[in-house]
C-alpha positions as CSV (number, residue, x, y, z in Angstrom):
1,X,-54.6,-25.7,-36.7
2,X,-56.9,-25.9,-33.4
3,X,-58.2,-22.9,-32.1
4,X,-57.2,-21.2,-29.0
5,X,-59.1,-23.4,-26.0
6,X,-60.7,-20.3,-24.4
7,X,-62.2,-19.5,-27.9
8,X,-63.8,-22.7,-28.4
9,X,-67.5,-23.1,-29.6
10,X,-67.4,-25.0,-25.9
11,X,-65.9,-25.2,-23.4
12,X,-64.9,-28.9,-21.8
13,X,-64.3,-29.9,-18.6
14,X,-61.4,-29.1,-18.2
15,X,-61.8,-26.2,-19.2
16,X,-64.5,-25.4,-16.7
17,X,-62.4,-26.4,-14.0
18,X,-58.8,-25.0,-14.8
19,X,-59.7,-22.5,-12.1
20,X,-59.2,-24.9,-9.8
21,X,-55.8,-26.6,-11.4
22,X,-54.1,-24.1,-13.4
23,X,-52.1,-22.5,-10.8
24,X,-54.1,-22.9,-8.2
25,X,-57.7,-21.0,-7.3
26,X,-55.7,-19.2,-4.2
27,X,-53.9,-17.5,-7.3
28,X,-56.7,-16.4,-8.8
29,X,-58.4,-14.7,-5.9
30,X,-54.9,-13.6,-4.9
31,X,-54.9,-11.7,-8.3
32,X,-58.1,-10.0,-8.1
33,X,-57.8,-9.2,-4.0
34,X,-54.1,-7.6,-5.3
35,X,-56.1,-5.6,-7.8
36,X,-59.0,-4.6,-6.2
37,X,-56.6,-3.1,-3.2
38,X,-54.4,-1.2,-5.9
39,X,-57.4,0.2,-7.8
40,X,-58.6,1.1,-4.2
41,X,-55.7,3.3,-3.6
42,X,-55.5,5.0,-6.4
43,X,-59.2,5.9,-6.5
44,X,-59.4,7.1,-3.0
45,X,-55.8,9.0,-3.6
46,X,-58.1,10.7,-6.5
47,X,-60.5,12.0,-4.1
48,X,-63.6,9.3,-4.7
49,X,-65.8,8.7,-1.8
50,X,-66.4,5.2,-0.4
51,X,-69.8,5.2,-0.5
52,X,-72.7,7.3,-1.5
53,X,-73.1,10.8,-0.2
54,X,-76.5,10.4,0.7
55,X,-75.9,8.3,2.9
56,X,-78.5,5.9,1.7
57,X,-77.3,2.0,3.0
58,X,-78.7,-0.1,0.4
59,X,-76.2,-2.5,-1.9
60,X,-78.1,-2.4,-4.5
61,X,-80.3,0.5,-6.2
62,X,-82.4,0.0,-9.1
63,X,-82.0,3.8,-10.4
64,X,-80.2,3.2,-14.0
65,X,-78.8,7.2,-14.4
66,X,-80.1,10.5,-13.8
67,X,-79.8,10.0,-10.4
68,X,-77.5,10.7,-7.0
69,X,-77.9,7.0,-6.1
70,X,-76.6,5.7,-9.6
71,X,-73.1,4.2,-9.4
72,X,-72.3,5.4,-5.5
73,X,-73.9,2.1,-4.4
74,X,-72.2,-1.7,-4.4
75,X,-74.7,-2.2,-7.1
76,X,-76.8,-1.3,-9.3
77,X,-78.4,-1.9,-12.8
78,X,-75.1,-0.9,-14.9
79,X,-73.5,-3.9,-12.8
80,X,-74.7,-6.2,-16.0
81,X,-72.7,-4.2,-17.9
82,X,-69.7,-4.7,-16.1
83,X,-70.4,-8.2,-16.2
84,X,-70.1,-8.1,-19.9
85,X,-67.3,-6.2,-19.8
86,X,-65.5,-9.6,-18.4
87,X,-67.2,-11.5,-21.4
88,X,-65.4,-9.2,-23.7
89,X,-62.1,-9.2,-22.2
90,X,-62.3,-12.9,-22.1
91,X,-62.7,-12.9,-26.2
92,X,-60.2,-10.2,-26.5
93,X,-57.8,-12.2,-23.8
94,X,-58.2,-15.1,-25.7
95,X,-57.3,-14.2,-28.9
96,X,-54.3,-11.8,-27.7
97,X,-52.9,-14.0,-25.3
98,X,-53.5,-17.5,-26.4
99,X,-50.4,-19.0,-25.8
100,X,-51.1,-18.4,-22.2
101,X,-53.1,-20.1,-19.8
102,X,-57.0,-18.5,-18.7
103,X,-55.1,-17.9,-15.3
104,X,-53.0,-15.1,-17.4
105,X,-56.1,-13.8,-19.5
106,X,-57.8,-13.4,-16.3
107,X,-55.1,-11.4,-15.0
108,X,-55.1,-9.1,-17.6
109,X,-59.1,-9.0,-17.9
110,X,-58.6,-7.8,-14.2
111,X,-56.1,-4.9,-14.7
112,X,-57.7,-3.4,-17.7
113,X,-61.1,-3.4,-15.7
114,X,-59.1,-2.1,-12.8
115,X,-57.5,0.5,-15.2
116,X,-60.9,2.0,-16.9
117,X,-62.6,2.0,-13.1
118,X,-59.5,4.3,-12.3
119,X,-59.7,5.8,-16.2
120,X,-63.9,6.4,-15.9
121,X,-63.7,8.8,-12.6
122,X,-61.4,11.1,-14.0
123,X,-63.1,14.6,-14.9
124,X,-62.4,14.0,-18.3
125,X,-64.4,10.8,-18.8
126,X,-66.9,11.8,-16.7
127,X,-67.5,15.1,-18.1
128,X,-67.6,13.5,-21.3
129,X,-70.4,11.1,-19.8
130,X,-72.5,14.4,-18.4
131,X,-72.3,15.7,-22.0
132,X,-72.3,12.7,-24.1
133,X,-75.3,10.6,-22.3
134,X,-78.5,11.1,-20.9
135,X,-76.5,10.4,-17.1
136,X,-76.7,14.2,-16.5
137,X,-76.2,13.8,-12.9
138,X,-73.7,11.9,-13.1
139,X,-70.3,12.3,-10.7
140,X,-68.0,9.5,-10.9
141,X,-68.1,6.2,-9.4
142,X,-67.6,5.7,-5.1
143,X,-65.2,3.5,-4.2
144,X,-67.4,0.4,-3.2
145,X,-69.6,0.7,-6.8
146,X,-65.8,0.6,-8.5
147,X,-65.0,-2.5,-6.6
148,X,-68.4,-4.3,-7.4
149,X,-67.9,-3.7,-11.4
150,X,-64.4,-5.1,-11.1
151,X,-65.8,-8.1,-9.1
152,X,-68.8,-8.3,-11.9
153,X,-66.3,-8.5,-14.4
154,X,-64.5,-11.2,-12.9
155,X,-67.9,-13.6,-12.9
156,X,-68.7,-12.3,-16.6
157,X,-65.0,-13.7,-17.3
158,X,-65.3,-16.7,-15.6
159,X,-68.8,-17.4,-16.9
160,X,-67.5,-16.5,-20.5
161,X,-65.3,-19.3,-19.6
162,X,-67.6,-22.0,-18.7
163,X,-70.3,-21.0,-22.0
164,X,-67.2,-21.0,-24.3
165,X,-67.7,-18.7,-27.0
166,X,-71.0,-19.1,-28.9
167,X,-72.7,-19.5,-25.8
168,X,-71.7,-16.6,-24.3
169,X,-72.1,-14.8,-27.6
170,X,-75.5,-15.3,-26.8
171,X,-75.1,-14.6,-23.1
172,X,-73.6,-11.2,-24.2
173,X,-76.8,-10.1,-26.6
174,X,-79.4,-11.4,-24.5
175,X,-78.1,-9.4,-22.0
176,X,-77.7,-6.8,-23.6
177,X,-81.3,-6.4,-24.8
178,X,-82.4,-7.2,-21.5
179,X,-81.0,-4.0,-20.5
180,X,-82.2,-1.9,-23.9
181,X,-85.9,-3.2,-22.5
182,X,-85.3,-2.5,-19.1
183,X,-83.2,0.8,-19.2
184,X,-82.4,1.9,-22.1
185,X,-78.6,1.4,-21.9
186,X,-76.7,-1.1,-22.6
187,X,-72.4,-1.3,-22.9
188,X,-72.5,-1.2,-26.5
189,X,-75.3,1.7,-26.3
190,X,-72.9,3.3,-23.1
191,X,-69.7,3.1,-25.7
192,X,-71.2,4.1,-28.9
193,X,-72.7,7.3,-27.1
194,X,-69.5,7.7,-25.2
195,X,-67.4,8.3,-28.4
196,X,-70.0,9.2,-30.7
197,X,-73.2,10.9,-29.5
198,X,-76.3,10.7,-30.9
199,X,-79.0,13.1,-30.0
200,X,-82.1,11.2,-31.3
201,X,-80.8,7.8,-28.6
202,X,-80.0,10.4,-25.8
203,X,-83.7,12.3,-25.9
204,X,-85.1,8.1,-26.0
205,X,-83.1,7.6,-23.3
206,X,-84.5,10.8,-21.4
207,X,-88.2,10.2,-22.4
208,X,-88.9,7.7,-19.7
């Protein structure tokens, strides 16, 4: 029995370019534009700035949390995790939808990123962030950091789908201890503290 084609050890040819045959690539961007716009609406209906309240210009900031800048620009050092959030959706994608093509994983790697931006700036997750983590000051998400994670997790997907899955297995750890080095954070840190807080990781965290 042949595995799944996103799931295998490598991917071919093909499978690197079925973005561009399988509908075609208009679909794809079509997709995440549709998305993105959605995910827009609703975030701004829930009372999410578009940009940071500081007023502060840059794309990109290098603060990682405990700061007003952190996740109110269009980037910042938690984008890598959203780029590994497409790595995982691709795995998950491929094993829950794999008699559909990547065009249809892709779709649903979109929503459900779409769906945890809209998910992560409600007071409940965030409040459970304040508590949980070391990002004490943290407020939610503006609108234009929302749209660059879902836009990072569509190139973690699509790059999940060039590696294939062992090499992007060891896309996803380097990556993640990049980020252990460099901040202290990583997703698997961000979730594990999330639902199951750890005092001794939050005051490491802090000591910087």
């Amino acid at each position: 029995m042949s595995r799944p084609r996103s799931l295998r050890p490598e991917a071919t040819m093909t499978d690197v370019h079925e973005i561009e045959r399988s509908p075609n690539a208009a679909y794809w961007v079509g997709v995440f534009s549709v998305t993105a716009i959605v995910m827009t609406a609703v975030l701004w209906a829930l009372g999410r700035l578009w940009w940071c309240k500081l007023g502060d210009g840059a794309i990109y900031v290098n603060q990682a949390w405990n700061s007003s800048h952190t996740s109110q620009h269009f980037l910042d050092p938690y984008t890598f995790t959203h780029i590994l959030h497409g790595v995982l959706f691709f795995w998950i994608a491929g094993l829950l939808l794999s008699k559909f093509g990547t065009f249809w994983q892709f779709t649903a790697a979109i929503v459900a990123e779409a769906g945890w931006e809209v998910l992560e700036n409600t007071n409940f997750i965030i409040e459970k962030y304040r508590e949980n983590t070391a990002s004490l000051d943290y407020f939610g998400d503006s609108i234009a950091n929302s749209f660059g994670d879902l836009a990072a997790c569509a190139v973690g997907f699509l790059v999940a789908m060039k590696f294939g899955m062992w090499r992007s297995l060891v896309f996803f750890l380097l990556v993640e201890i990049f980020l252990l080095i460099w901040i202290r954070d990583s997703l698997l840190l961000n979730i594990l503290m999330l639902v199951y807080p750890l005092d001794g990781v939050k005051s490491w965290q802090m000591s910087v």
